[in-house]
N, C-alpha and C positions, 0 to 999 in steps of 0.2 A: 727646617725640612726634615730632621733626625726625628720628631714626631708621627711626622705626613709618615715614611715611608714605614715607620712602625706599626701606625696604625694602617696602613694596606696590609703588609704582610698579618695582622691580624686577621683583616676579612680575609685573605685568600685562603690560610687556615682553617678559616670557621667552611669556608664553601666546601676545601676538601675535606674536612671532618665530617661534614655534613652529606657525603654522595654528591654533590653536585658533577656533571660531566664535566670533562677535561676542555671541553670546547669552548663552555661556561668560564670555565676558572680562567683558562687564557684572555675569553671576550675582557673580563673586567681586570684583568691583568694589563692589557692593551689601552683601556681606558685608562688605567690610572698614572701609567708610564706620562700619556703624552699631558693629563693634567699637573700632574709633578712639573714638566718641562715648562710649560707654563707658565707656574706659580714660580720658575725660577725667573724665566725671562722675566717678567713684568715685578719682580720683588715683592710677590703679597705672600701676605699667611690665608694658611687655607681656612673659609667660613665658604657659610650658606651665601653671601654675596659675591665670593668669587666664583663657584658652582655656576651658577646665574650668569655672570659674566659669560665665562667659558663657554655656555651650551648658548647662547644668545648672540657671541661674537662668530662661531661656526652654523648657525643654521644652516646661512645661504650657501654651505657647502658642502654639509654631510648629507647622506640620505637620508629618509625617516626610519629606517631600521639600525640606521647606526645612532642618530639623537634618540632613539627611543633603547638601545642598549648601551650606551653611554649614561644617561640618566639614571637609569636603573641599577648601575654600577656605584655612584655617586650618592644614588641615595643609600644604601647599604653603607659607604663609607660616611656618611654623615651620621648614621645609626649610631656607629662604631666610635666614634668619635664624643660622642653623647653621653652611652651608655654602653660601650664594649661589648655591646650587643647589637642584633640586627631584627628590628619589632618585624611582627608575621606580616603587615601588608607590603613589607620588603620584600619577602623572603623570594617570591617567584617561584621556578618551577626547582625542583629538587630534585627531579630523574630527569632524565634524557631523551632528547626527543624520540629513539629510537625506541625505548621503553614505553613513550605515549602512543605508541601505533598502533591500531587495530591487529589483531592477533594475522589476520590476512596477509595485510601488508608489510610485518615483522616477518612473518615466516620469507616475504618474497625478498626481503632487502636480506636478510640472513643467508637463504639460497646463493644469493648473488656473490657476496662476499665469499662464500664458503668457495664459489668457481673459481673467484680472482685468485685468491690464496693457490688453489689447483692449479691456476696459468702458470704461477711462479711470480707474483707479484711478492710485494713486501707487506712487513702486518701494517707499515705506515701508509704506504699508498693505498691499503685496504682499508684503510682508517680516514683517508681525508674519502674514497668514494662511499663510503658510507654516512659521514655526514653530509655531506651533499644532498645526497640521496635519500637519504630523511629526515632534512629540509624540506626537499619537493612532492616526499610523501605526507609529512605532516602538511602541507598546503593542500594538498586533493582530500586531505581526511578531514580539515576543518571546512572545505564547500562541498562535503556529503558523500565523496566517493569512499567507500569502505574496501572496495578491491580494486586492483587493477582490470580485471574484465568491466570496470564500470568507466573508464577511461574514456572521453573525448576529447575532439580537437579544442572545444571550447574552453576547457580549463587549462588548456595548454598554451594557450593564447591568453589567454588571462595569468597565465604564470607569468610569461615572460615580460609581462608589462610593470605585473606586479612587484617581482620577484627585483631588489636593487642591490649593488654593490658599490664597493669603492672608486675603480676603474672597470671600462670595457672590458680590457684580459682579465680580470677576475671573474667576469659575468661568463668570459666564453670558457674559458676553464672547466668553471663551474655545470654550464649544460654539459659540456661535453662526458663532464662524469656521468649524469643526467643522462644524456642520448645512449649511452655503450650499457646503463641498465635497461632503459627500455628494449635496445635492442635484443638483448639476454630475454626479457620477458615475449618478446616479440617471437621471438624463434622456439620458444615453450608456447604458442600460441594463445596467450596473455592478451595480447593487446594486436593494433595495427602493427608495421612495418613503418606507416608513415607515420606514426607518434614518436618514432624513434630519428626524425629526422624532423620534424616541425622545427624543432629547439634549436636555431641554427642563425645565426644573425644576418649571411649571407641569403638565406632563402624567405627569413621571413618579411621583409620588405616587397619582396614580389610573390609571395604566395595571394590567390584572388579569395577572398572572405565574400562573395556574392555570386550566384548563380543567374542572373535577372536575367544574363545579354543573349541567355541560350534560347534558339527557340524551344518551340511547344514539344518538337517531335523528337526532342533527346532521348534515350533511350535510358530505363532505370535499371540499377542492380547492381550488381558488386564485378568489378573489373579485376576476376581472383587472377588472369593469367598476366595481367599489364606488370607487375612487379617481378618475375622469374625472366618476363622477355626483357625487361630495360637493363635484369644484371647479365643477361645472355649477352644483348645488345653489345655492354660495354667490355666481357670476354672476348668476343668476335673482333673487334677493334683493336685489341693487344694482341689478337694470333696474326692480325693484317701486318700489324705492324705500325699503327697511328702511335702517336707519343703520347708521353702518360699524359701531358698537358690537356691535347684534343680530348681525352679518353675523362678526365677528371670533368672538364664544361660540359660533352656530352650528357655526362651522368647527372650535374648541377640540374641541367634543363630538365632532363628526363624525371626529375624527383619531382620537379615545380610540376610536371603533368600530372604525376604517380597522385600528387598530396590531394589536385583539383577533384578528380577523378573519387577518389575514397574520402574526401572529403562530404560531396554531397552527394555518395553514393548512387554514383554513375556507370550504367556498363560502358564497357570500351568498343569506342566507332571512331574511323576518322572524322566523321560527320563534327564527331563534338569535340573531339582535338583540335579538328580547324578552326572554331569558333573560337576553342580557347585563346590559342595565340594571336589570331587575330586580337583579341582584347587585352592579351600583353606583350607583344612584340614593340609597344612602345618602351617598354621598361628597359630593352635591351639596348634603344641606340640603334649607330650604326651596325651592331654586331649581329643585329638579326636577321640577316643572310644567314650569316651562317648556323644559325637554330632553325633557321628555313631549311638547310640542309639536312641539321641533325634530323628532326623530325620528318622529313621525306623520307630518309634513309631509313628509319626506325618502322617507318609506315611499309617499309620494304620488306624490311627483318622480318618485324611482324607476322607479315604472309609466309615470307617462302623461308626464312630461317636463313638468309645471305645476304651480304649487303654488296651492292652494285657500284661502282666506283664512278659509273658514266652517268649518272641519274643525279640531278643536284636541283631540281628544283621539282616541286609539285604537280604529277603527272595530268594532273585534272584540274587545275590552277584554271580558271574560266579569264578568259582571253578577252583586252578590252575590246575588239571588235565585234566579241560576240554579246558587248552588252547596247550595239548600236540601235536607234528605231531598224526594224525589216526592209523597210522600204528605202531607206539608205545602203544597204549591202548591195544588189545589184551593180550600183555607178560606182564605190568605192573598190567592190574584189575587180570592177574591168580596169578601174585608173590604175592599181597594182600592177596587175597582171603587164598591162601597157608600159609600165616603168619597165617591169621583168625582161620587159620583150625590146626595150629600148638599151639593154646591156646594164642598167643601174646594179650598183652593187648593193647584196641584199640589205648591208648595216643601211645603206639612203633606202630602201625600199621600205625597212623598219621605222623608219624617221617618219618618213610622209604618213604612213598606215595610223603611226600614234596621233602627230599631227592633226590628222582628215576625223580620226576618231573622238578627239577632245572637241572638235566642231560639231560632229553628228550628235555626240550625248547630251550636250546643248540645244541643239534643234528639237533632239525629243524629250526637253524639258518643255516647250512649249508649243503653243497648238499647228506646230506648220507638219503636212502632211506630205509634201514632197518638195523638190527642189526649186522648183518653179515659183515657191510661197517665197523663196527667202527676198527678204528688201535689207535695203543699205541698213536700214536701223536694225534689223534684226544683228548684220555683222559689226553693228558700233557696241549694240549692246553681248555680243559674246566677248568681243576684246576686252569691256572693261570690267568683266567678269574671270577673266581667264590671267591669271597671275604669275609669273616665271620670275623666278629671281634675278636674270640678266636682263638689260633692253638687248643682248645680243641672242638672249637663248627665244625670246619671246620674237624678236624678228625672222629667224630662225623659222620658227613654229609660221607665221603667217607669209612667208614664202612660200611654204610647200601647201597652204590652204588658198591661195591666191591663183597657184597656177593647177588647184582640184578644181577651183571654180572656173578658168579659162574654157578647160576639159570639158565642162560641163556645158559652158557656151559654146563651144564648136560641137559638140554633139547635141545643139537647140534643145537640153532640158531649161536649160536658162535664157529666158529669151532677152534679158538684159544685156546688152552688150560691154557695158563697161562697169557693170556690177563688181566686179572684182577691185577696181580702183576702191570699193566702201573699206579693201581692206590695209589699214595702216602700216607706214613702213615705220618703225621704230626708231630704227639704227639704221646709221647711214656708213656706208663702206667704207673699211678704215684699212689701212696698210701698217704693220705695227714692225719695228725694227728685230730684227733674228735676235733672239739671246745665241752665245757661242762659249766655250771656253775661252779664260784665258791663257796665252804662253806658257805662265807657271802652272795653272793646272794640268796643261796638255804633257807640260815635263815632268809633273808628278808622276800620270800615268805612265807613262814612257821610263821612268830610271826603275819602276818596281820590276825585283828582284823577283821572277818567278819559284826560282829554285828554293825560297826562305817561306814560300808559301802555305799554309795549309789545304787540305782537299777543297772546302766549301770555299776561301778566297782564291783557288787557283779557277776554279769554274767560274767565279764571278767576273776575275779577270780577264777569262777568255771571253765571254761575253762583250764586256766592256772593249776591250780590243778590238772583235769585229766591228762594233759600234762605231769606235773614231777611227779606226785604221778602212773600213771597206764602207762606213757608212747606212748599214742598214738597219729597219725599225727593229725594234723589240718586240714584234711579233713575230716576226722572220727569222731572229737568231730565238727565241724560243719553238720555233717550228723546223729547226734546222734538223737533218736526219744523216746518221750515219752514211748513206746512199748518194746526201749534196754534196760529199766533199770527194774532189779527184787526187787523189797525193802524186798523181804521175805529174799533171799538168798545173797544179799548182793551181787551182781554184775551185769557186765554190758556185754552187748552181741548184738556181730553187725556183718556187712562184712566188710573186707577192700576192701578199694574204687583202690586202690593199685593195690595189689595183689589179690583180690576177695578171699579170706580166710573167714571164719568164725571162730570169735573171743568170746568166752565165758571170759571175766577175772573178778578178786575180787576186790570189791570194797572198799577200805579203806574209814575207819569211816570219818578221815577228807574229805575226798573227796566228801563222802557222805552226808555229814552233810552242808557241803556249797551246793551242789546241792538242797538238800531237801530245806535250808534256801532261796536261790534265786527264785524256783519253787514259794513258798509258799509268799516270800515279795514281789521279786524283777520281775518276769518276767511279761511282762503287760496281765493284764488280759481281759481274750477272747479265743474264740478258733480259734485264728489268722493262726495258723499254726503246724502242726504236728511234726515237728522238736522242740528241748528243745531249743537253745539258737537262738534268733531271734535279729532284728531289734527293737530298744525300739521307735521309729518313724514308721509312719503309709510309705508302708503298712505292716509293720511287715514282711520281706520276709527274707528265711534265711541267713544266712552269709557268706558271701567271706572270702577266707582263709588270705587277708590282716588284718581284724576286730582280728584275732587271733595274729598276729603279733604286733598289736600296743596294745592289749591287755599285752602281756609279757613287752614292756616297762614301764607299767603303775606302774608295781611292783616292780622292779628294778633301784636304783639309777646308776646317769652316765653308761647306758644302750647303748651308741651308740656303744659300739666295738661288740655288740652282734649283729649275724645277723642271723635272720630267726627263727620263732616257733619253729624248727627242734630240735635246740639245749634241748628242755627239752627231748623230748625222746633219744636225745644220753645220757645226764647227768642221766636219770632211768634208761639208760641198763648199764653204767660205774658204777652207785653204786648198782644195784645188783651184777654187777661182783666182786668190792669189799666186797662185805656179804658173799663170799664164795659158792654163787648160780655155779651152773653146769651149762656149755656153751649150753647142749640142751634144760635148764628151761629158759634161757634169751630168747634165740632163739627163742621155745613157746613162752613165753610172748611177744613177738615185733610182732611176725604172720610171722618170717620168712622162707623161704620155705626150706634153709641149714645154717647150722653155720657158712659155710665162711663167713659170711658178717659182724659177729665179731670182726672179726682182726685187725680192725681200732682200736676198743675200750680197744686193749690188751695193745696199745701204750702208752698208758696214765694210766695205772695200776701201780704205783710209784714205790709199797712197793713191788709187787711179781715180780719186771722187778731187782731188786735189791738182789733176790733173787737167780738170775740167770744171773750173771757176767760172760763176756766173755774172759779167762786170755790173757794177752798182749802175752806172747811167745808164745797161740797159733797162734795169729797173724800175729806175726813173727815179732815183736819190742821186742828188748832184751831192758831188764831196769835193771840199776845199781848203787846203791845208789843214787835214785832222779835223775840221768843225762840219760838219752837218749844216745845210742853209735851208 
């Protein structure tokens, strides 16, 4: 091996004697370290057959730019080895790539450097952004681009596909020197804004390479203000007070519009924003609510230069009912109206409307022109066309289509009278046993130390407290107001959001004493909002009834079998039942409107279900000494 590494350090000699750049001399510096390590493991002397080896036992793992600089390293030391010389069709490039650039694109990568050095960078990290970077310029100068004004997205995408490394974090490394030039050239008006963000491994997966899904009437041209409004956008957002978190996704999405937008040089309309996302909103999952939002919001900015905090969804969002046949809206807004007028609560009024609407859009997929057409076959054939992922959610759905068609027959548009029987019951009534806490969870809750608390776990806890100590939903204790609580008399008094009920209940001292304590420590101070438990980030806005769910984990060890805030108000109405409390005092205390709705909670009653054994002979199983006959 005292040969091998004599003869490297020769070539590497000859490369610096000979001008080769320092990037050169390391590449095959690197090469020859790891073929040295090699030839130790495996105890050969270096030949032309173990070269071979080496580059044939790695294929299936280096890229083709590194077997292809690797060999070329190899061959030069085979040269040398020969003839202590390196023949000319070795020799390769002898300047630098920065040296082979069009005088254009020298001058712009020269510019650039010369800025870094000005930020206060170092001459080394000016050194790796400049080989990067003329890397990426020698690639746009060998497929024809001579300057950067000659820049598209098309070779920029073809970079990154092209362009290989050893690992991911090197490739992203890598643009990122990449994007922070273009961006430099971007703002000397060089090139786009969005070339300086393509190179992004997060964005180019869901950037859309086709225009087709647009229609005819998109509007062309250059969308120069869409990029000064989306950095406004995401200024306005840090002066509200949203977290850099919100503020950084915001800006992600907003860039995927910027790039569509200037990509096939589109003027800016919501018309073709909405189309956009429509055709990537699957990319996002569940999370596309909330790009639902960003983008409402931005559509807002847009206009008036403000963004509105009560606006969260698409002001012009075309409503399934308004994509019904015409001649179905008359019987459908009276059945409404008649539910409205029958006291339904709006959330069931929404239910039926969607319901009654997945039937109409069906009927005007085929030739019936009023109600009077429909036949049993026409409702066998919407069911098994009409798909839900529960038999609960789909019986559900033909309940409320069962008794629009009753409607219909008492108001003789249907002169069938038992027409509605065409339509199936799914799922058949089921009584399912209460989930509750148990004793140790209920003692977890209960022995927490309020006073060791931080601000955001002492609000949770208050929460949580009303929850199993007074019983009420989590949309109640998130709608609770400064105004429901009396300190004189010791309780708490609101509407249910529910049932629209008005609720006067007592306030337990514990319950009280953590609220009083959070008011007083823990909620941020200001007069942010009218509501008691808020947002501890700006803009302090109330709470979604999710924040109340994760709040109940927060208290409870191995917490995942628990599902949904619900469970403390079953567990407060099951242990007043167990206190010997009267089924109409639980009933009041829950706000509900009759006592059936108990009966779930009589199941799980242990000790008085045990009181009231059902004998086997009445059954009709005869039993006799322990054997079954």
């Amino acid at each position: 091996m005292r040969k091998y590494y004599a003869m490297v350090l020769g070539v590497l000699q000859f490369l610096k004697d000979n001008n080769y750049s320092s990037s050169t001399i390391e590449t095959h510096r690197h090469a020859y370290d790891a073929f040295g390590k090699w030839l130790l493991i495996h105890d050969v002397t270096f030949s032309d057959e173990a070269v071979n080896r080496w580059l044939e036992e790695n294929k299936s793992i280096w890229s083709d730019r590194i077997i292809s600089s690797n060999r070329r390293a190899l061959n030069k030391l085979q040269d040398y080895f020969r003839s202590q010389t390196i023949s000319p069709s070795n020799l390769g490039w002898q300047i630098s790539t920065h040296d082979r650039l069009s005088k254009a694109l020298r001058e712009d990568l020269d510019s650039f450097a010369a800025e870094l050095l000005a930020e206060g960078l170092s001459a080394r990290e000016v050194k790796a952004y400049c080989y990067a970077n003329a890397r990426f310029l020698m690639y746009i100068q060998l497929h024809g681009y001579e300057t950067i004004e000659q820049l598209d997205y098309d070779v920029l995408l073809k970079f990154s596909v092209d362009d290989t490394h050893e690992t991911a974090t090197a490739k992203r490394k890598f643009n990122a020197k990449i994007r922070r030039f273009l961006a430099y050239e971007a703002n000397k008006g060089k090139c786009s804004i969005g070339h300086a963000f393509i190179l992004n491994h997060l964005l180019i997966p869901k950037v859309v390479l086709e225009d087709d899904f647009l229609s005819n009437d998109v509007p062309k041209g250059k969308a120069e203000l869409l990029w000064p409004k989306i950095e406004q956008f995401g200024k306005k957002l840090g002066d509200i007070g949203y977290s850099k978190n919100t503020i950084r996704i915001s800006r992600h999405f907003l860039i995927l519009l910027f790039l569509f937008f200037d990509m096939f040089d589109l003027a800016y309309s919501e018309m073709t924003a909405l189309q956009w996302f429509d055709h990537v909103k699957h990319q996002f999952n569940s999370s596309w609510i909330s790009m639902n939002r960003i983008l409402n919001q931005f559509f807002l900015f847009y206009k008036s230069g403000d963004i509105c905090l009560s606006q969260t969804a698409f002001p012009r969002a075309e409503q399934m009912i308004d994509t019904i046949p015409q001649w179905c809206r008359p019987s459908v807004d009276e059945f409404l109206k008649l539910l409205e007028r029958e006291g339904r609560e709006a959330s069931t009024v929404m239910m039926y409307r969607s319901s009654i609407c997945r039937f109409c859009s069906f009927l005007g997929q085929t030739n019936i022109n009023s109600f009077a057409e429909i036949t049993a076959e026409d409702i066998i054939n919407f069911n098994l066309q009409d798909i839900h992922s529960t038999p609960d959610g789909k019986a559900a759905y033909n309940s409320r289509i069962r008794n629009f068609l009753l409607h219909l027959t008492d108001q003789k548009i249907i002169t069938n009278k038992y027409l509605y029987r065409a339509v199936p019951i799914i799922s058949a009534p089921r009584r399912r046993i209460a989930e509750i806490l148990t004793d140790n969870e209920i003692r977890q809750i209960w022995s927490v130390d309020i006073d060791k608390l931080d601000p955001l776990s002492l609000r949770d806890y208050c929460m949580v407290s009303i929850g199993l100590g007074m019983g009420l939903r989590s949309s109640d204790i998130a709608n609770l107001k400064f105004t429901d609580i009396n300190w004189q008399k010791q309780s708490i008094s609101f509407t249910q959001q529910k049932t629209g009920k008005a609720q006067i209940m007592p306030m337990p001292v514990r319950v009280g004493n953590a609220i009083f304590k959070y008011l007083c420590e823990g909620r941020p101070k200001g007069n942010y909002s009218t509501y008691i438990f808020i947002n501890h980030r700006k803009p302090f806005g109330r709470l979604t009834r999710g924040v109340l769910e994760r709040a109940l984990h927060r208290f409870i060890d191995n917490s995942d079998h628990l599902h949904g805030f619900h469970i403390l108000r079953k567990t407060f109405s099951t242990l007043m039942l167990r206190g010997n409390n009267e089924i109409s005092v639980i009933s009041d205390a829950l706000g509900h409107k009759t006592d059936n709705t108990l009966s779930e909670y009589l199941s799980i009653d242990e000790e008085r279900i045990r009181l009231c054994p059902l004998s086997l002979e009445m059954l009709g199983i005869p039993l006799k000494e322990g054997v079954f006959r």
